[in-house]
TORTI-129143 format. One record per residue (C-alpha): residue in one letter; chain; residue number from 0; x, y, z. Coordinates in steps of 0.05 Angstrom, whole numbers, plus 32768, in hexadecimal, padded with zeros to 4 digits. Layout:
# TORTI-129143
@type=a	mol=A	seq=NUM	X=X	Y=Y	Z=Z .
...
# end
This chain:
# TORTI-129143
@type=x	mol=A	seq=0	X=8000	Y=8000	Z=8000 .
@type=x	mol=A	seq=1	X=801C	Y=8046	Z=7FEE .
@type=x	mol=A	seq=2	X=8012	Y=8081	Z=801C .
@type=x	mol=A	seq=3	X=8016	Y=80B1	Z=7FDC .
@type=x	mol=A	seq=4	X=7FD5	Y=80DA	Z=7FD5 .
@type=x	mol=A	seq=5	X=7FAA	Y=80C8	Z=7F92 .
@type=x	mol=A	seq=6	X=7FAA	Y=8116	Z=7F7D .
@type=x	mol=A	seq=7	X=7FED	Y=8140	Z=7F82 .
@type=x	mol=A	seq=8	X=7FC2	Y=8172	Z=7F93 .
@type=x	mol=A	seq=9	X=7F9D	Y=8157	Z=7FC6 .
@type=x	mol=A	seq=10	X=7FE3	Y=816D	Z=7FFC .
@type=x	mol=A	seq=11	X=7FC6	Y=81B5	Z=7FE9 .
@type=x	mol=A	seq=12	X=7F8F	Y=81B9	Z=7FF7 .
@type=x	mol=A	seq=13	X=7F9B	Y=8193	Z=803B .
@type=x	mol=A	seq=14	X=7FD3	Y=81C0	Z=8058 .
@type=x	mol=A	seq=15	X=7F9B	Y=81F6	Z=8048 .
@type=x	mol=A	seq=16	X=7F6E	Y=81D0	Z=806E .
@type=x	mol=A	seq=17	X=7FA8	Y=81CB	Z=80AA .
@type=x	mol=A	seq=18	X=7FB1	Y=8212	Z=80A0 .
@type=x	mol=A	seq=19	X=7F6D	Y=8229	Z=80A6 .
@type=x	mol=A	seq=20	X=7F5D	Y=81F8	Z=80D9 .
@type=x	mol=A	seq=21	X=7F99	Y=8219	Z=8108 .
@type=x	mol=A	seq=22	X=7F84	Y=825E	Z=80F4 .
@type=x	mol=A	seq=23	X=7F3C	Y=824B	Z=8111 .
@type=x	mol=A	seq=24	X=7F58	Y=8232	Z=8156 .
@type=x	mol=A	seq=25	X=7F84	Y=826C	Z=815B .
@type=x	mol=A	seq=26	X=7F50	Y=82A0	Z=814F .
@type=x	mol=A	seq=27	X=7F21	Y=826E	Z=818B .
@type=x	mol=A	seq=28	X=7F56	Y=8274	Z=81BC .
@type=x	mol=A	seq=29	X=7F60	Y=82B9	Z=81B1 .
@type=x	mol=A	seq=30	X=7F1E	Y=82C6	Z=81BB .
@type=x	mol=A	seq=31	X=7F13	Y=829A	Z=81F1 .
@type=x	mol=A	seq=32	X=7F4B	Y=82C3	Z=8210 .
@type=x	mol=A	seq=33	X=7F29	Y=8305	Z=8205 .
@type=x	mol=A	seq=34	X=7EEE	Y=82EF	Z=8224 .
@type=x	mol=A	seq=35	X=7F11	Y=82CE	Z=8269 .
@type=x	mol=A	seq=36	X=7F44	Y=8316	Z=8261 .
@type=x	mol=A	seq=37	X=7EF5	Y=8334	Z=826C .
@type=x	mol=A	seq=38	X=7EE6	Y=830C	Z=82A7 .
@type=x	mol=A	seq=39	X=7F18	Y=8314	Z=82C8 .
@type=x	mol=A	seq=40	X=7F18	Y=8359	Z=82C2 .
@type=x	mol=A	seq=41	X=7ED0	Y=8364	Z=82D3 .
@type=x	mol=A	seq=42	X=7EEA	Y=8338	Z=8312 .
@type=x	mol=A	seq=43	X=7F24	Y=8366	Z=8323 .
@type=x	mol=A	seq=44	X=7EF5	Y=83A0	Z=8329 .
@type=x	mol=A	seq=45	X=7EC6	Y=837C	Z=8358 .
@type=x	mol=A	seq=46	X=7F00	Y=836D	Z=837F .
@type=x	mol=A	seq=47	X=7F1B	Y=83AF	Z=8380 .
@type=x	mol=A	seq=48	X=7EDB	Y=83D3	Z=838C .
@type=x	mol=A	seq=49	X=7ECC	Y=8398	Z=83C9 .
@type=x	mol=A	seq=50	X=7F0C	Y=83AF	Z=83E6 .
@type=x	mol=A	seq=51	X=7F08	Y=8403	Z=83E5 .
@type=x	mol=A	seq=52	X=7EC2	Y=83F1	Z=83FF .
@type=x	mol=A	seq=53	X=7EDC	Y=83CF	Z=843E .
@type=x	mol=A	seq=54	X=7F17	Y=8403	Z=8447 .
@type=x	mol=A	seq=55	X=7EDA	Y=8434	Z=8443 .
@type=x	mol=A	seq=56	X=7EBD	Y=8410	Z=8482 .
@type=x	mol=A	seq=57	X=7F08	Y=8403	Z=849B .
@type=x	mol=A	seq=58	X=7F11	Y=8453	Z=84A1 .
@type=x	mol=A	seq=59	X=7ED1	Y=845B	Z=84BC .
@type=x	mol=A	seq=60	X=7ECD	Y=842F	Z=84F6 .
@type=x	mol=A	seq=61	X=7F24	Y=8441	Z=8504 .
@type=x	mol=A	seq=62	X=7EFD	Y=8487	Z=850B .
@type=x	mol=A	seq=63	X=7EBD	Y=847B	Z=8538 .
@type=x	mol=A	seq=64	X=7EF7	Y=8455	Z=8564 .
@type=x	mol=A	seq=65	X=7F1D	Y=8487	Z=856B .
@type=x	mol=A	seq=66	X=7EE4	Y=84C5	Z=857F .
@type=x	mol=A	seq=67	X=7EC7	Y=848A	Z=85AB .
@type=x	mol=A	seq=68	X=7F13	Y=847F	Z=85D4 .
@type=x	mol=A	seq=69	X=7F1F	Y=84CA	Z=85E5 .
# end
């Protein structure tokens, strides 16, 4: 049995398809990338605004300590 393709053309067309094929999962995982860049982004900002939210509450009880002490 020969491992020679029936059409010389036939290696053509299926490095196109390789190519194509690897084009497609590259543009997927870029944009799967874009999308988990997006999450975790909108997750930084909850994280951020959770933490000036309990320095807020931080000041505010250091102060109502300190009037209450003297």
């Amino acid at each position: 049995m020969t491992t020679a393709p029936l059409n010389p053309g036939s290696g053509v067309v299926a490095g196109w398809a390789v190519r194509s094929g690897l084009g497609l999962a590259t543009w997927g995982i870029r944009r799967a990338s874009r999308r988990t860049d997006r999450d975790r982004q909108l997750d930084r900002l909850a994280a951020r605004a959770a933490a000036e939210a309990a320095l807020v509450e931080r000041d505010a009880l250091l102060r109502s300590a300190r009037f209450t002490a003297f």
